[in-house]
C-alpha positions in Angstrom: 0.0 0.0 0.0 1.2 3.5 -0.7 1.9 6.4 1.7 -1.1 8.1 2.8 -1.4 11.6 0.9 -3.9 13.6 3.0 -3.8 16.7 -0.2 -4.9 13.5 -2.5 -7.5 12.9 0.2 -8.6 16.3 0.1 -8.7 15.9 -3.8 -10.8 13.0 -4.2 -13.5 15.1 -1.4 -13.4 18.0 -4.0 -14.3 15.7 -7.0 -16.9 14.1 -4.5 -18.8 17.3 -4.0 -18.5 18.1 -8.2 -19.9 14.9 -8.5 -22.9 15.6 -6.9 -24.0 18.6 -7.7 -23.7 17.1 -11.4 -25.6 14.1 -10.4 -29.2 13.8 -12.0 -32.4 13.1 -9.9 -33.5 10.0 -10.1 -37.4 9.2 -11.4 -38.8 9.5 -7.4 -41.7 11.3 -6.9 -43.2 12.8 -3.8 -41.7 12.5 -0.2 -38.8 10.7 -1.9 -37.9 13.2 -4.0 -37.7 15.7 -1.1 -35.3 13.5 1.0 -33.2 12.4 -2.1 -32.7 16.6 -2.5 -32.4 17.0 1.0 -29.3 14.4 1.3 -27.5 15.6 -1.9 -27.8 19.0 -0.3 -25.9 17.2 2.8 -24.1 15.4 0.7 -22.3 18.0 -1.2 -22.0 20.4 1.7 -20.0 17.8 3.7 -18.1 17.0 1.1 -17.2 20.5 -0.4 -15.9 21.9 3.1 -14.0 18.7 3.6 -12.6 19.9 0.0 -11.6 23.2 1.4 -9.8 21.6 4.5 -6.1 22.0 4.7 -4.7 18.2 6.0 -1.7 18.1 8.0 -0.3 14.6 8.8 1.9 15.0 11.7 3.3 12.1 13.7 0.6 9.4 12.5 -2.3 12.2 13.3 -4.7 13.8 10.7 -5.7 17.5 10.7 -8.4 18.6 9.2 -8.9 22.4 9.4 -11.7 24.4 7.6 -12.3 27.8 8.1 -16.4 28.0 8.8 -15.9 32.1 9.2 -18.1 33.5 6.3 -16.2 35.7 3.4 -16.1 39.4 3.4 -18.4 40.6 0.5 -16.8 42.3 -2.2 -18.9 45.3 -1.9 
């Protein structure tokens, strides 16, 4: 097995979140449709701020930091 890369980690979360908000809906209907929108919109948020994480791998421990403070505005 090769060395763990936590920025090709961080990579593969970034094409995880493209890949769903590409993804199609499926032909549900109803109160099915709702929670399959409902868990994409999970889905992708999890995925697109572990995307914009910066991984440090120090000692055999993982960091995961992601800055949660909203942008300034560019007004």
């Amino acid at each position: 097995m090769s060395e763990f890369n936590p920025d090709e980690m961080i990579l593969r979360f970034r094409e995880r979140a493209d890949a769903v908000r590409r993804r199609g809906l499926p032909p549900v209907e109803g109160p099915d449709r709702q929670r399959f929108l409902q868990a994409a919109t999970v889905d992708f948020q999890d995925f697109a701020m572990l995307g914009d994480a910066t991984a440090t791998l120090e000692e055999g421990i993982l960091r995961l930091e992601i800055d949660l403070r909203p942008r300034p505005s560019a007004d």
